[in-house]
C-alpha positions as semicolon CSV with decimal commas, in nm:
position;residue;x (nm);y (nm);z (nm)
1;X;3,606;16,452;9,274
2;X;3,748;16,631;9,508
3;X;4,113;16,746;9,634
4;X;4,229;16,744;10,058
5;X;4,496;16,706;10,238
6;X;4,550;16,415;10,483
7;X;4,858;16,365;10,697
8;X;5,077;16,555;10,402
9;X;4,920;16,370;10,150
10;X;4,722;16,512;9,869
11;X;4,441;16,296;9,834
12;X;4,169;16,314;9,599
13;X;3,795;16,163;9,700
14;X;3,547;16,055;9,424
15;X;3,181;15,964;9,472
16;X;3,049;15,705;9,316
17;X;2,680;15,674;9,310
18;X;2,691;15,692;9,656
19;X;3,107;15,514;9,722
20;X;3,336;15,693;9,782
21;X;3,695;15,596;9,675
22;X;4,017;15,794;9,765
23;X;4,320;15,777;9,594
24;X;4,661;15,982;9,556
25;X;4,660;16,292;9,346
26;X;4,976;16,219;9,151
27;X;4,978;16,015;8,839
28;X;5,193;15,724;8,869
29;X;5,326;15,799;8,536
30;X;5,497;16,184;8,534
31;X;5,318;16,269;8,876
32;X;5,050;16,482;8,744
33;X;4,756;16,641;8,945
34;X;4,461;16,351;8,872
35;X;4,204;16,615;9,064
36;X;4,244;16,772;8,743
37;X;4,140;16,446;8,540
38;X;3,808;16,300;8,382
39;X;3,600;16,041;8,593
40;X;3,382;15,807;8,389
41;X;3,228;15,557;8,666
42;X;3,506;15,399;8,834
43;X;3,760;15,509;8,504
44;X;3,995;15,788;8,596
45;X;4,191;15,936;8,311
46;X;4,474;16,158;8,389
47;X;4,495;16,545;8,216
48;X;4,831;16,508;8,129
49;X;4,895;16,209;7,943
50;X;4,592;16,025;7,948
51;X;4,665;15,704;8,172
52;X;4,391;15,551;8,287
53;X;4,304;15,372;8,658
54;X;4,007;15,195;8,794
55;X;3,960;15,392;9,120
56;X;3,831;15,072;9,315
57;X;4,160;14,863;9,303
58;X;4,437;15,138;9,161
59;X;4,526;14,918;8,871
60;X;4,647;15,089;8,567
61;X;4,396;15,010;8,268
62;X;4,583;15,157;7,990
63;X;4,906;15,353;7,982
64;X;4,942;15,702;7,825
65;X;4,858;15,817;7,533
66;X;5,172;16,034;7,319
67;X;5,103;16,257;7,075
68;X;5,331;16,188;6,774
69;X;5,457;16,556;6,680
70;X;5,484;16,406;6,276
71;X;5,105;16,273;6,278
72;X;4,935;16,573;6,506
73;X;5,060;16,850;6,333
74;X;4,990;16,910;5,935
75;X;5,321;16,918;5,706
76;X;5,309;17,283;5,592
77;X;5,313;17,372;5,948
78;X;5,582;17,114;6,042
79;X;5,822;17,199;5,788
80;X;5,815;17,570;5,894
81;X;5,880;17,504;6,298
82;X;6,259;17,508;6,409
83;X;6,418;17,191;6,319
84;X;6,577;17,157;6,685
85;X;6,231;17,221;6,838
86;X;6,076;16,934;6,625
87;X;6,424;16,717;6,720
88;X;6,352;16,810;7,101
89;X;5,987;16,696;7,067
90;X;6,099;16,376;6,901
91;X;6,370;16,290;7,226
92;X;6,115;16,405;7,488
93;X;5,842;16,170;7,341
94;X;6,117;15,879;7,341
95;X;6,219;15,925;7,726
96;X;5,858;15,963;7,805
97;X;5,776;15,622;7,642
98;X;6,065;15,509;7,897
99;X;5,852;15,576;8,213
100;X;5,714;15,295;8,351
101;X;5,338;15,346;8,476
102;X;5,258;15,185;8,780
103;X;4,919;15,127;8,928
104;X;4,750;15,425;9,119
105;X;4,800;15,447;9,520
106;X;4,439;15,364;9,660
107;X;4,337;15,408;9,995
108;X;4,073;15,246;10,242
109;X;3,772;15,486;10,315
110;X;3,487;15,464;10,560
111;X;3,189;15,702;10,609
112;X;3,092;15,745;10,967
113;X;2,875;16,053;11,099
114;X;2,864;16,221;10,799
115;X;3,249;16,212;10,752
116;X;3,458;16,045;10,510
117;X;3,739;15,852;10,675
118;X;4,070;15,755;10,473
119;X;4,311;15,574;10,635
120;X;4,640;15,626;10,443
């Protein structure tokens, strides 16, 4: 994958076994950088949260994964963290289950000469 700038827009281009698919940098969920996410085929998870898009079509294939400060962190270290710190965690996670994902922002591409057109 990789990360350019067309008309304003970040845009990130991924090759495919020879396809190449474009699609907007920011997640649809909390507007992370996806350059900075895993590709597996046409499966794009995002570094932030862990959504996950099929590059071809933009449709959302699984929304993100929280981290559940209780079950990720052992109890002897939990009990001995700030109990407003562990009460903040608890609220962010709930507004962040709030966000609606969307599907990812695809765009048309076309090679021609050597050059990968996107047409945003």
């Amino acid at each position: 994958m990789g990360l350019v700038e067309v008309e304003r827009t970040k845009v990130v281009i991924a090759n495919v076994e020879g396809t190449f698919y474009a699609f907007n940098d920011r997640c649809p969920h909390m507007n992370a950088p996806l350059h900075l996410g895993a590709l597996h085929g046409t499966l794009l998870r995002c570094a932030l949260h862990f959504s996950a898009y099929d590059i071809t079509t933009g449709k959302k294939l699984a929304d993100p994964t929280e981290l559940d400060i209780e079950s990720n962190i052992p109890p002897e270290i939990l009990q001995k963290l700030p109990a407003n710190l562990v009460e903040t965690e608890r609220r962010t996670a709930e507004i962040r289950r709030q966000i609606e994902t969307l599907d990812l922002e695809t765009y048309e591409t076309k090679v021609e000469y050597n050059r990968i057109l996107v047409r945003i």
